[in-house]
Biopython code that builds the backbone (N, CA, C, O; Angstrom):
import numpy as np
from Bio.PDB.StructureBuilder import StructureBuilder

atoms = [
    (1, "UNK", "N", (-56.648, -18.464, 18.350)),
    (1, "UNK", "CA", (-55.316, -19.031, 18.495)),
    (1, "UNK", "C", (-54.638, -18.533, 19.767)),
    (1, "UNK", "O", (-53.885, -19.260, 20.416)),
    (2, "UNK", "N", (-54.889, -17.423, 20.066)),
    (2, "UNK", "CA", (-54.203, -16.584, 21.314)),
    (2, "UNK", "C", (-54.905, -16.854, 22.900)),
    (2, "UNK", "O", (-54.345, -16.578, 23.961)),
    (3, "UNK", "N", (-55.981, -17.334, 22.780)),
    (3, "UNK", "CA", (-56.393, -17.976, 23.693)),
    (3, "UNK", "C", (-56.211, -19.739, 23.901)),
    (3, "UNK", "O", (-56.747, -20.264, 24.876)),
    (4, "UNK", "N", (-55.663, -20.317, 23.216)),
    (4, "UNK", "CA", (-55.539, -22.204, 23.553)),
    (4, "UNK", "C", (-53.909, -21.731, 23.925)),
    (4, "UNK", "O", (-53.619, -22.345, 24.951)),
    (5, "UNK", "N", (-53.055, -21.109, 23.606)),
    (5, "UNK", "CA", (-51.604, -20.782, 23.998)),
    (5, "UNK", "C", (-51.240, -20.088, 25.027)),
    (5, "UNK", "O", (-50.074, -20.084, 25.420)),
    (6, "UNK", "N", (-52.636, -19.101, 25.855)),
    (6, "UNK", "CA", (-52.351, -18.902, 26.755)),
    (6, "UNK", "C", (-52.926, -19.852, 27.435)),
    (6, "UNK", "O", (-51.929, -20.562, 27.575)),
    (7, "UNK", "N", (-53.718, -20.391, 27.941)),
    (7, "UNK", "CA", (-54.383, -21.628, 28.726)),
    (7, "UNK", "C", (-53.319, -22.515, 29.168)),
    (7, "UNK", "O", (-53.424, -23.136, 30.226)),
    (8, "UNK", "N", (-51.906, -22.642, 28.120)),
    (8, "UNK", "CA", (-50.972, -23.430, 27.882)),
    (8, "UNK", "C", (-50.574, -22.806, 28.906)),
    (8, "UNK", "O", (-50.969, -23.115, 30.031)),
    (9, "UNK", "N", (-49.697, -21.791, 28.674)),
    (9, "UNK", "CA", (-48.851, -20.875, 29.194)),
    (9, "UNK", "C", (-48.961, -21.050, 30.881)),
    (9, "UNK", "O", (-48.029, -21.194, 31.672)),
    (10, "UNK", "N", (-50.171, -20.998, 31.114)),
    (10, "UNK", "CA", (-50.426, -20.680, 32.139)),
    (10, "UNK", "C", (-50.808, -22.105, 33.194)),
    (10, "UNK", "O", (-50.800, -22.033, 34.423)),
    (11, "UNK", "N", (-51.035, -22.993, 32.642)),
    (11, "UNK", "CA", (-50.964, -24.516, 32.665)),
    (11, "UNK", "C", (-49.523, -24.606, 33.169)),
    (11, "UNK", "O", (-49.326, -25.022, 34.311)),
    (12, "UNK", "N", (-48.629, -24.286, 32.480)),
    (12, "UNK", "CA", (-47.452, -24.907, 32.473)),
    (12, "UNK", "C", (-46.758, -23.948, 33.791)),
    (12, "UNK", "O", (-45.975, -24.404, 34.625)),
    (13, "UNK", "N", (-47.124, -22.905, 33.754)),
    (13, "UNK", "CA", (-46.495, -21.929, 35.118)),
    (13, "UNK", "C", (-47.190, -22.326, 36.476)),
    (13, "UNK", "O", (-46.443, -22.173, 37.443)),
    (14, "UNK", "N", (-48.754, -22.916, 36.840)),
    (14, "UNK", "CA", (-49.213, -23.215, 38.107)),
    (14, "UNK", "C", (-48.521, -24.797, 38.082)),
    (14, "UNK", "O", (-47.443, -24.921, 38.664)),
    (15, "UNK", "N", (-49.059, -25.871, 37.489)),
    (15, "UNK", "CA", (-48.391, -27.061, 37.378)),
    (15, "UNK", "C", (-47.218, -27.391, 38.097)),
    (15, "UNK", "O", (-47.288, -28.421, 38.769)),
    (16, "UNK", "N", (-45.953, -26.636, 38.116)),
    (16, "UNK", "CA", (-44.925, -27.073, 38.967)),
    (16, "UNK", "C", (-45.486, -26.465, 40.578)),
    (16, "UNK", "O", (-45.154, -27.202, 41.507)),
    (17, "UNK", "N", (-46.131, -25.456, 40.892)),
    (17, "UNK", "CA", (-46.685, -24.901, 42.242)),
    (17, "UNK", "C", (-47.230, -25.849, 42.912)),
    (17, "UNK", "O", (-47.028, -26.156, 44.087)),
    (18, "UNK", "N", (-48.375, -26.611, 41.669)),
    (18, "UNK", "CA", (-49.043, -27.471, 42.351)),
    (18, "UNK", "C", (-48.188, -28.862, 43.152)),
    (18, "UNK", "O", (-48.164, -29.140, 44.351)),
    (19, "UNK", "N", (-47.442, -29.670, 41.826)),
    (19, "UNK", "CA", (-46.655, -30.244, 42.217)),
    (19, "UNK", "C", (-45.784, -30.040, 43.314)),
    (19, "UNK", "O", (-45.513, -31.036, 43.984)),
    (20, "UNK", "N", (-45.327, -29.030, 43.609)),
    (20, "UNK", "CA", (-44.794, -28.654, 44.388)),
    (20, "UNK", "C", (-45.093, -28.880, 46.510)),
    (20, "UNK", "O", (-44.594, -29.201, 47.588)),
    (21, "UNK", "N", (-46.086, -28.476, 45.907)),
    (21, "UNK", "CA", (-47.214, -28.315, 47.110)),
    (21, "UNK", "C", (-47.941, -29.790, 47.937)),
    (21, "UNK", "O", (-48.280, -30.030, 49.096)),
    (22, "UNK", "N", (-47.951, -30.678, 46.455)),
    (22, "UNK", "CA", (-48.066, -32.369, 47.076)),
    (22, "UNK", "C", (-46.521, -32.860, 47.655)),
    (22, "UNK", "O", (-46.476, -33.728, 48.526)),
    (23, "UNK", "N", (-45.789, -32.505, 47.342)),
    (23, "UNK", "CA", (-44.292, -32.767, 47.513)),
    (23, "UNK", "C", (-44.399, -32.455, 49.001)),
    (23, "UNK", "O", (-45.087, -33.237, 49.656)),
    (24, "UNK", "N", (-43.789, -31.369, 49.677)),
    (24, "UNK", "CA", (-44.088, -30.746, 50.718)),
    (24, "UNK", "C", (-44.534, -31.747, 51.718)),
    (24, "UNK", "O", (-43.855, -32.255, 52.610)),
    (25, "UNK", "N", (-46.295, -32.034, 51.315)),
    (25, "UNK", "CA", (-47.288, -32.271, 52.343)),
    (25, "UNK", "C", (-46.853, -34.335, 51.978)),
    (25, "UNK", "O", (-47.493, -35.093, 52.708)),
    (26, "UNK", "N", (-46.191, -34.803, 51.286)),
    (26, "UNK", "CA", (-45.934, -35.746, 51.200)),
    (26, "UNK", "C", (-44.323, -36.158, 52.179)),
    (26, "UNK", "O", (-44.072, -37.269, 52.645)),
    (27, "UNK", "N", (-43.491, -35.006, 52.276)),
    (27, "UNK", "CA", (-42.481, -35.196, 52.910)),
    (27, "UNK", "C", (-42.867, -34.862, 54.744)),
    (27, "UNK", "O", (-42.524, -35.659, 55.617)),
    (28, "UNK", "N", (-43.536, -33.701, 55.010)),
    (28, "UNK", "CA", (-43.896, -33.687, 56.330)),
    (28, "UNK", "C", (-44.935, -34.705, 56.964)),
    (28, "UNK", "O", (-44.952, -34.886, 58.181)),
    (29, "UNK", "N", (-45.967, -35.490, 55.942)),
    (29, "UNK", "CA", (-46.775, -36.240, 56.805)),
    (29, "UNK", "C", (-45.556, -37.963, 56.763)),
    (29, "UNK", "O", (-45.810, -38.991, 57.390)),
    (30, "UNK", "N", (-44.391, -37.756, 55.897)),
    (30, "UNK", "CA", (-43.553, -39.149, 56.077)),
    (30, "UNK", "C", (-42.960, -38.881, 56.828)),
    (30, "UNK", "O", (-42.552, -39.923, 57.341)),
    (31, "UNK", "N", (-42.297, -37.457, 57.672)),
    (31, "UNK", "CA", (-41.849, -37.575, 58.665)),
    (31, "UNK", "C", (-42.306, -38.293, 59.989)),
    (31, "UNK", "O", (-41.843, -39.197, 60.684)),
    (32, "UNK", "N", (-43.684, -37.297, 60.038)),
    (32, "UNK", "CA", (-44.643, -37.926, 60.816)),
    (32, "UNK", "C", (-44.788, -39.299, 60.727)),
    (32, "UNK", "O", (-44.565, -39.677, 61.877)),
    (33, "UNK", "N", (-44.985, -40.089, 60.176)),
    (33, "UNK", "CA", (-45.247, -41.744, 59.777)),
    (33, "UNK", "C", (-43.609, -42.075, 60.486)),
    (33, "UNK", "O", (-43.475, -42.816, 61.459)),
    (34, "UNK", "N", (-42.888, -41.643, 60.057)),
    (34, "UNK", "CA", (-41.171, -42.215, 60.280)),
    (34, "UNK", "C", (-41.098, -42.103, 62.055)),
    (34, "UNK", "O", (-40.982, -43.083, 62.791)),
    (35, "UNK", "N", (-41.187, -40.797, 62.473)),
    (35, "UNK", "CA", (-41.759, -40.885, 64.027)),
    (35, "UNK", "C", (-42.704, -42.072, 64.939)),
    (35, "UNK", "O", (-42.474, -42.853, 65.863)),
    (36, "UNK", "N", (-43.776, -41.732, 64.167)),
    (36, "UNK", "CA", (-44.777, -43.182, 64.713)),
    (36, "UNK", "C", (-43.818, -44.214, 64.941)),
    (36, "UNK", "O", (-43.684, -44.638, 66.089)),
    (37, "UNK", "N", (-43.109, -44.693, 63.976)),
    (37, "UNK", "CA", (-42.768, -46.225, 63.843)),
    (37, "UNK", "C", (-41.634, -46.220, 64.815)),
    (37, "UNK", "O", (-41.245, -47.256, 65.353)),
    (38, "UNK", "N", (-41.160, -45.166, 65.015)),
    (38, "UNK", "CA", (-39.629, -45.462, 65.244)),
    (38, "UNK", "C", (-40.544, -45.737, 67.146)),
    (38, "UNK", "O", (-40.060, -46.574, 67.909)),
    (39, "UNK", "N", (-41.655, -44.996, 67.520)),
    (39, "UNK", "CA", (-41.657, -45.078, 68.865)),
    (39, "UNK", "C", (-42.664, -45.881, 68.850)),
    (39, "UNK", "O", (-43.207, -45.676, 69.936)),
    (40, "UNK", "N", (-43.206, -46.602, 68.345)),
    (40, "UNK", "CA", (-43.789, -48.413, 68.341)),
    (40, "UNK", "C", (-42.900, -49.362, 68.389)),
    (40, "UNK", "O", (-42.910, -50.368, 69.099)),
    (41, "UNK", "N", (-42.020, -48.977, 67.510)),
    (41, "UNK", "CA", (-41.055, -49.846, 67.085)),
    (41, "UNK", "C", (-39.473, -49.543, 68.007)),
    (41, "UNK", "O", (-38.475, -49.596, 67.289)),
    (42, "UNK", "N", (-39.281, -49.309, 69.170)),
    (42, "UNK", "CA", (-38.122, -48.472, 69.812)),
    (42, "UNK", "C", (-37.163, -49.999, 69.427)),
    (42, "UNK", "O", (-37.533, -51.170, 69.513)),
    (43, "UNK", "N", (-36.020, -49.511, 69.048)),
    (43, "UNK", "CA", (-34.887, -50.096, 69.063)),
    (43, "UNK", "C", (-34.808, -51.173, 67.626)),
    (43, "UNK", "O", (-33.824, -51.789, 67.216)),
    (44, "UNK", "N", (-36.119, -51.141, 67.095)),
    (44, "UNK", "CA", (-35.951, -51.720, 65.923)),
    (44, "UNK", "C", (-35.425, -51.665, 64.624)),
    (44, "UNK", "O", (-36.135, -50.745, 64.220)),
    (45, "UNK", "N", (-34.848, -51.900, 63.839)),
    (45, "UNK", "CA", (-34.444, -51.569, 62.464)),
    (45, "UNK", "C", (-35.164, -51.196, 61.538)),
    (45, "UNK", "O", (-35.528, -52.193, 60.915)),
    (46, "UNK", "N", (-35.730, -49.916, 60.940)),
    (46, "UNK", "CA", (-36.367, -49.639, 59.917)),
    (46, "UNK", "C", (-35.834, -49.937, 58.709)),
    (46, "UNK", "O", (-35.089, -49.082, 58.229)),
    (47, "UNK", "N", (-36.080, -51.223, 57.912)),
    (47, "UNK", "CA", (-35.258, -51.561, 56.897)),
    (47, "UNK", "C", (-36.093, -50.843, 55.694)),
    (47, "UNK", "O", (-35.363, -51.130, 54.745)),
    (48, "UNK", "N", (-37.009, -50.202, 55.225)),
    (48, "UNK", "CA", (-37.347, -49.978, 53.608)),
    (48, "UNK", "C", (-38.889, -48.910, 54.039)),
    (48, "UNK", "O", (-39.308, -48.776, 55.189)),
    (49, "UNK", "N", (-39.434, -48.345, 52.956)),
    (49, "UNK", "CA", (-40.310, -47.205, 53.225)),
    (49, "UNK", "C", (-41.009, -46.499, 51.913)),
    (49, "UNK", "O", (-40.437, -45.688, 51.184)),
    (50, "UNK", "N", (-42.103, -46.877, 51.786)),
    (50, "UNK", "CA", (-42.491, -46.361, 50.596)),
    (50, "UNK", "C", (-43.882, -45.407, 50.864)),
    (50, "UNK", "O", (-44.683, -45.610, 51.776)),
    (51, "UNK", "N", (-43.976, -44.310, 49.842)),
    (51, "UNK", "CA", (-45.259, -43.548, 50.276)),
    (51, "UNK", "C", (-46.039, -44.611, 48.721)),
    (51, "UNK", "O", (-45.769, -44.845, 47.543)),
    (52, "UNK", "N", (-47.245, -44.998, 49.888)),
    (52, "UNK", "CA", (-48.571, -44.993, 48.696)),
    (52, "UNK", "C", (-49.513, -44.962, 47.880)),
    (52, "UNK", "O", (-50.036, -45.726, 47.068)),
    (53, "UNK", "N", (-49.724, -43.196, 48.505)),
    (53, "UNK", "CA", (-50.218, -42.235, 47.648)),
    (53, "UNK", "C", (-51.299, -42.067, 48.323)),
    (53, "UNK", "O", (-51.311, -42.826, 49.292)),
    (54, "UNK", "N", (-52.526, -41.193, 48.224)),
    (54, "UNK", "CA", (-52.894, -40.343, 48.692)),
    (54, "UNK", "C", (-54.938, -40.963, 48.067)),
    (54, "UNK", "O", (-55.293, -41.547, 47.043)),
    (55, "UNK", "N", (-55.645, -40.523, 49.106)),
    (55, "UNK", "CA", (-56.780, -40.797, 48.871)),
    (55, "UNK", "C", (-58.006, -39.723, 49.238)),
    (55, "UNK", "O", (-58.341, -39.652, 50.420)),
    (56, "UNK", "N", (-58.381, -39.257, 48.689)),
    (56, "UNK", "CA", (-59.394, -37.929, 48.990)),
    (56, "UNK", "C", (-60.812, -38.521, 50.177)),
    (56, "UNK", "O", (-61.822, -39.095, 49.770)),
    (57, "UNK", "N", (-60.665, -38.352, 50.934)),
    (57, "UNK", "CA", (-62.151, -38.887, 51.878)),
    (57, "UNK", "C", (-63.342, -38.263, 52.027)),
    (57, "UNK", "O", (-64.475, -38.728, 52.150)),
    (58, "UNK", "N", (-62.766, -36.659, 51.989)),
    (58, "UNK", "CA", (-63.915, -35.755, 51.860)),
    (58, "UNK", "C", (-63.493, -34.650, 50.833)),
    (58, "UNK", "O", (-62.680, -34.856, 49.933)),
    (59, "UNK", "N", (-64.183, -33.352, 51.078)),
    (59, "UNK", "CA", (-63.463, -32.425, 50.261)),
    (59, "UNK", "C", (-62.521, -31.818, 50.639)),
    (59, "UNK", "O", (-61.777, -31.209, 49.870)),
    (60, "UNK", "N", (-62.347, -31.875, 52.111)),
    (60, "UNK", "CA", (-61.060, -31.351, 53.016)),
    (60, "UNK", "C", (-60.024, -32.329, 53.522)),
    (60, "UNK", "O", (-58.856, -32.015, 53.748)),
    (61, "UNK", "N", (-60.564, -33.602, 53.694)),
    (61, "UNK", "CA", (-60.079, -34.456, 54.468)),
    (61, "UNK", "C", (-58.963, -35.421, 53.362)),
    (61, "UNK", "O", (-59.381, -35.560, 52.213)),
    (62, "UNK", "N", (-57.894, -35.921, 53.630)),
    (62, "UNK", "CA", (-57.330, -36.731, 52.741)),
    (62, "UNK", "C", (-56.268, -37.594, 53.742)),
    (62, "UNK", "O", (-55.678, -37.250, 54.766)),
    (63, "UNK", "N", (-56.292, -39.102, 52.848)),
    (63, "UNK", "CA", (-55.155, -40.113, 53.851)),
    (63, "UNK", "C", (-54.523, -40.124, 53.230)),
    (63, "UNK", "O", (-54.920, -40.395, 52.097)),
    (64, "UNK", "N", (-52.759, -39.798, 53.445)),
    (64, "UNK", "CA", (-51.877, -40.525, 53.231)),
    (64, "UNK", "C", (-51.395, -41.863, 53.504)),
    (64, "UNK", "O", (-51.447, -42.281, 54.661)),
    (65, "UNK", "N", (-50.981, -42.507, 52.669)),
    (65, "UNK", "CA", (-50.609, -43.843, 53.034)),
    (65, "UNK", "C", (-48.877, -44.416, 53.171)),
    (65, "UNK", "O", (-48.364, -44.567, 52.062)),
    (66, "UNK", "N", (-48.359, -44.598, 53.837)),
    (66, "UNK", "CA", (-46.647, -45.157, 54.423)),
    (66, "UNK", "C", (-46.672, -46.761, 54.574)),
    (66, "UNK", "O", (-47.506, -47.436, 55.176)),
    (67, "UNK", "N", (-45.436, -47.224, 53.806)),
    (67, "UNK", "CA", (-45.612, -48.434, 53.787)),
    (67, "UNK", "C", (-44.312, -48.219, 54.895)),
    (67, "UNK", "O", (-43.630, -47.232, 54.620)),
    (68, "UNK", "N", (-43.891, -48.946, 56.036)),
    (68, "UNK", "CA", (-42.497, -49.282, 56.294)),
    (68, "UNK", "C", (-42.172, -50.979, 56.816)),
    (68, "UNK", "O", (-42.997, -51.629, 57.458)),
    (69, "UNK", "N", (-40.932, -51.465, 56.429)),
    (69, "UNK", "CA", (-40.577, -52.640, 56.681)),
    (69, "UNK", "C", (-39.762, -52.605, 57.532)),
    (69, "UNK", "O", (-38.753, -51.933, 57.316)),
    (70, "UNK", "N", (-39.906, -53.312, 58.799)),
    (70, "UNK", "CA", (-39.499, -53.365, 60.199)),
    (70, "UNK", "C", (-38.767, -54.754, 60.383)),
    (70, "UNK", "O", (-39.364, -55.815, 60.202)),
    (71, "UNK", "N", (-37.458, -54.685, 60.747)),
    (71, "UNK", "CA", (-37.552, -56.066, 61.313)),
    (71, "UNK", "C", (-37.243, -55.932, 62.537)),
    (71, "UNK", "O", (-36.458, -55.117, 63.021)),
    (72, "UNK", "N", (-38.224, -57.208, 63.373)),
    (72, "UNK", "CA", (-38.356, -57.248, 64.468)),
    (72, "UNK", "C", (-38.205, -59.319, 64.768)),
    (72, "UNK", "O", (-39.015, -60.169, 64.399)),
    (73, "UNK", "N", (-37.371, -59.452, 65.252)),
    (73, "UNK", "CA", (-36.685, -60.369, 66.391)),
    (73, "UNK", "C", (-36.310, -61.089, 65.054)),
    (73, "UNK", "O", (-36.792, -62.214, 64.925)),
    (74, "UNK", "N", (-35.422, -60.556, 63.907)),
    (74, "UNK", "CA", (-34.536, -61.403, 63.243)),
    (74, "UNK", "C", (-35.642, -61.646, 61.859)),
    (74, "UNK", "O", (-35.246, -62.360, 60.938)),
    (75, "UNK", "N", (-37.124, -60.964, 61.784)),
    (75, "UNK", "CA", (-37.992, -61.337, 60.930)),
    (75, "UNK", "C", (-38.966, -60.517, 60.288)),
    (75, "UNK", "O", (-40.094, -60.573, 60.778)),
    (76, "UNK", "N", (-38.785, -59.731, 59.256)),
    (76, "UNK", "CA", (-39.704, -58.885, 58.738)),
    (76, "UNK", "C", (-41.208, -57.966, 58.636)),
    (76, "UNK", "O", (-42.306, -58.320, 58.207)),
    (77, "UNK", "N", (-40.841, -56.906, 59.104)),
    (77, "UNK", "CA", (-42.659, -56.915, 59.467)),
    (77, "UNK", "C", (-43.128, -56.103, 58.897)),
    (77, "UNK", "O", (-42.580, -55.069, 59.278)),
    (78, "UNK", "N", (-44.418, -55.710, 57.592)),
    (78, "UNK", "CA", (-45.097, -55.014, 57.023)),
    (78, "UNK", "C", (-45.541, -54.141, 57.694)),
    (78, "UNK", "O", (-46.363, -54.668, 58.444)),
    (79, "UNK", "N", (-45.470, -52.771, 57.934)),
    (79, "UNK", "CA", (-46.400, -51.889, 58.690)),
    (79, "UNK", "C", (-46.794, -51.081, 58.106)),
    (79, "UNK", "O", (-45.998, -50.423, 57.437)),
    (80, "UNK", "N", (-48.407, -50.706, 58.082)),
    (80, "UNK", "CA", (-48.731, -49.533, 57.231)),
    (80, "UNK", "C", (-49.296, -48.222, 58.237)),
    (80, "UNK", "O", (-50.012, -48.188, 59.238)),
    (81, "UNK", "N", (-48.796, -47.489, 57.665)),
    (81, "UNK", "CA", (-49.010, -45.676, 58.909)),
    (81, "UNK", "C", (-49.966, -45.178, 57.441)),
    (81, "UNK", "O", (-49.766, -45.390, 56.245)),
    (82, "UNK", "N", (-51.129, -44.388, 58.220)),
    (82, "UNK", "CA", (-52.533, -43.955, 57.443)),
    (82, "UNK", "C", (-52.370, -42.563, 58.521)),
    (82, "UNK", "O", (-52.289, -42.645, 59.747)),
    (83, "UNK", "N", (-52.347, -41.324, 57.733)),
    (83, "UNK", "CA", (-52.264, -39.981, 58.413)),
    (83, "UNK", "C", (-53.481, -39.407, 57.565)),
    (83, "UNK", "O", (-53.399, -39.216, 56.351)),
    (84, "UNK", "N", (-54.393, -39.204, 58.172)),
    (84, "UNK", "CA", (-55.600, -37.940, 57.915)),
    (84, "UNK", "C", (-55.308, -37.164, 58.757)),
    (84, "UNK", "O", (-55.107, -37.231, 59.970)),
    (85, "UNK", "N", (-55.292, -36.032, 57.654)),
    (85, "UNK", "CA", (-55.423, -34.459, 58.054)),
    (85, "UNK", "C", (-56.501, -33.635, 57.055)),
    (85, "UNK", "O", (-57.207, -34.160, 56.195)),
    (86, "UNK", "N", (-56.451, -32.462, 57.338)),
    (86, "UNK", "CA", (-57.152, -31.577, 56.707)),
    (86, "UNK", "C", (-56.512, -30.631, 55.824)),
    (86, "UNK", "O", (-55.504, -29.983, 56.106)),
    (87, "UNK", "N", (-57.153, -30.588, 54.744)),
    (87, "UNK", "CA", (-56.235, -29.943, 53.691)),
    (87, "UNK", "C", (-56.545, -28.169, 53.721)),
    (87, "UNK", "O", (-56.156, -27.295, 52.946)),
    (88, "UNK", "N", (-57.298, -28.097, 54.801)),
    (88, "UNK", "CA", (-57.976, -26.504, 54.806)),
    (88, "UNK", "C", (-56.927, -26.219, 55.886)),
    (88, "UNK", "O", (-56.020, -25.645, 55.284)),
    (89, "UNK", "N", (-56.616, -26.324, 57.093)),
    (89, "UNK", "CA", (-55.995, -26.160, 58.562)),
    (89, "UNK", "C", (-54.412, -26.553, 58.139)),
    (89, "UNK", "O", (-53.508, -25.858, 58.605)),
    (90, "UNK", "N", (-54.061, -27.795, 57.158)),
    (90, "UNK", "CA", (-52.822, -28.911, 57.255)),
    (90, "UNK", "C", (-52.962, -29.589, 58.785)),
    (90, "UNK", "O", (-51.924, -30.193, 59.054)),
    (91, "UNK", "N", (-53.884, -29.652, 59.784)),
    (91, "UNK", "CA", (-53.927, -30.517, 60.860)),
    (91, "UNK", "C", (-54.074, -31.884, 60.658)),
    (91, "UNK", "O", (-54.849, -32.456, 59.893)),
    (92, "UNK", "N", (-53.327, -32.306, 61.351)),
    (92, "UNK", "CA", (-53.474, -34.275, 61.490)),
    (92, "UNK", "C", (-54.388, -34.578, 62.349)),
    (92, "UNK", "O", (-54.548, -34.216, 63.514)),
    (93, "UNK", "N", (-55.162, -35.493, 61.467)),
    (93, "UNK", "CA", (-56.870, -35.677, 62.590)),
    (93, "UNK", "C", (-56.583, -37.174, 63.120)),
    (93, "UNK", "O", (-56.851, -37.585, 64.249)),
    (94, "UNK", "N", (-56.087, -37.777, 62.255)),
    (94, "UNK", "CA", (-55.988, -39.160, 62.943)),
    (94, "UNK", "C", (-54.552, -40.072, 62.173)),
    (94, "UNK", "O", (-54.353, -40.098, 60.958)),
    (95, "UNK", "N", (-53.913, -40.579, 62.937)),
    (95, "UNK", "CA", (-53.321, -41.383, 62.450)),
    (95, "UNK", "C", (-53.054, -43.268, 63.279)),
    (95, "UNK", "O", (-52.682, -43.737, 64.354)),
    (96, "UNK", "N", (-53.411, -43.638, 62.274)),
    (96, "UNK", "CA", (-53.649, -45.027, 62.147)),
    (96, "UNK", "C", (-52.194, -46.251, 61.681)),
    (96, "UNK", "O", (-51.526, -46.162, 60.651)),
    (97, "UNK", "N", (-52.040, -47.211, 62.670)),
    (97, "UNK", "CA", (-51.237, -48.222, 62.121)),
    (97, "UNK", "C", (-51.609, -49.362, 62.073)),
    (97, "UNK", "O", (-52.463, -49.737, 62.876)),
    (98, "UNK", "N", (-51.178, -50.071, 61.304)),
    (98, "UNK", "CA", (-51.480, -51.649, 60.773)),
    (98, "UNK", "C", (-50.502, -52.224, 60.567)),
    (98, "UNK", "O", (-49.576, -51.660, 59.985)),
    (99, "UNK", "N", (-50.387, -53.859, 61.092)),
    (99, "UNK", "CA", (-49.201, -54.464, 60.917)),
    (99, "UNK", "C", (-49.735, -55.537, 60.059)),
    (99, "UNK", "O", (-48.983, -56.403, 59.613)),
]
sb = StructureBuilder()
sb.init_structure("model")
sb.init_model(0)
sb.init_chain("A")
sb.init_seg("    ")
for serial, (resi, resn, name, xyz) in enumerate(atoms, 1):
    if name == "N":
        sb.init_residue(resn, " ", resi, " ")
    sb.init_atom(name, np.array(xyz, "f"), 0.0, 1.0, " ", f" {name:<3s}", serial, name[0])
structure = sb.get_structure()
């Protein structure tokens, strides 16, 4: 009995760390993404922005995915920002846009 309650215990104390820790690396690589666009996009309106979560590529390597909605000459534009970095370093290895 004293062992399934600590497993708990201790579940429940790393759990917010972890969470914690995707939070973080989810707000600094949207900065990054928010940068990109704004200097592709100079003078444009960043109207809307969603993160769309995260994809493992290797055992170190992982993409974030940024949705942002641009309008450009009066007309809406889908852009997606793709940031790989390394989850060993936190270095950004590549980042990628798509309209």
């Amino acid at each position: 009995m004293k062992k399934p309650l600590l497993i708990i215990c201790l579940l429940s104390i790393l759990f917010p760390c972890l969470a914690n820790a995707t939070e973080v690396d989810y707000k600094k690589f949207g900065r990054i993404a928010s940068v990109v666009v704004k200097e592709d996009y100079p003078g444009q309106a960043v109207k809307d922005y969603h993160y769309l979560g995260r994809k493992q590529l290797t055992s170190e390597k992982v993409s974030d995915t940024f949705e942002f909605t641009v309008q450009e000459n009066n007309r809406d534009k889908r852009v997606l920002i793709i940031v790989v970095h390394d989850l060993a370093n936190e270095k950004t290895l590549n980042i990628t846009v798509h309209e």
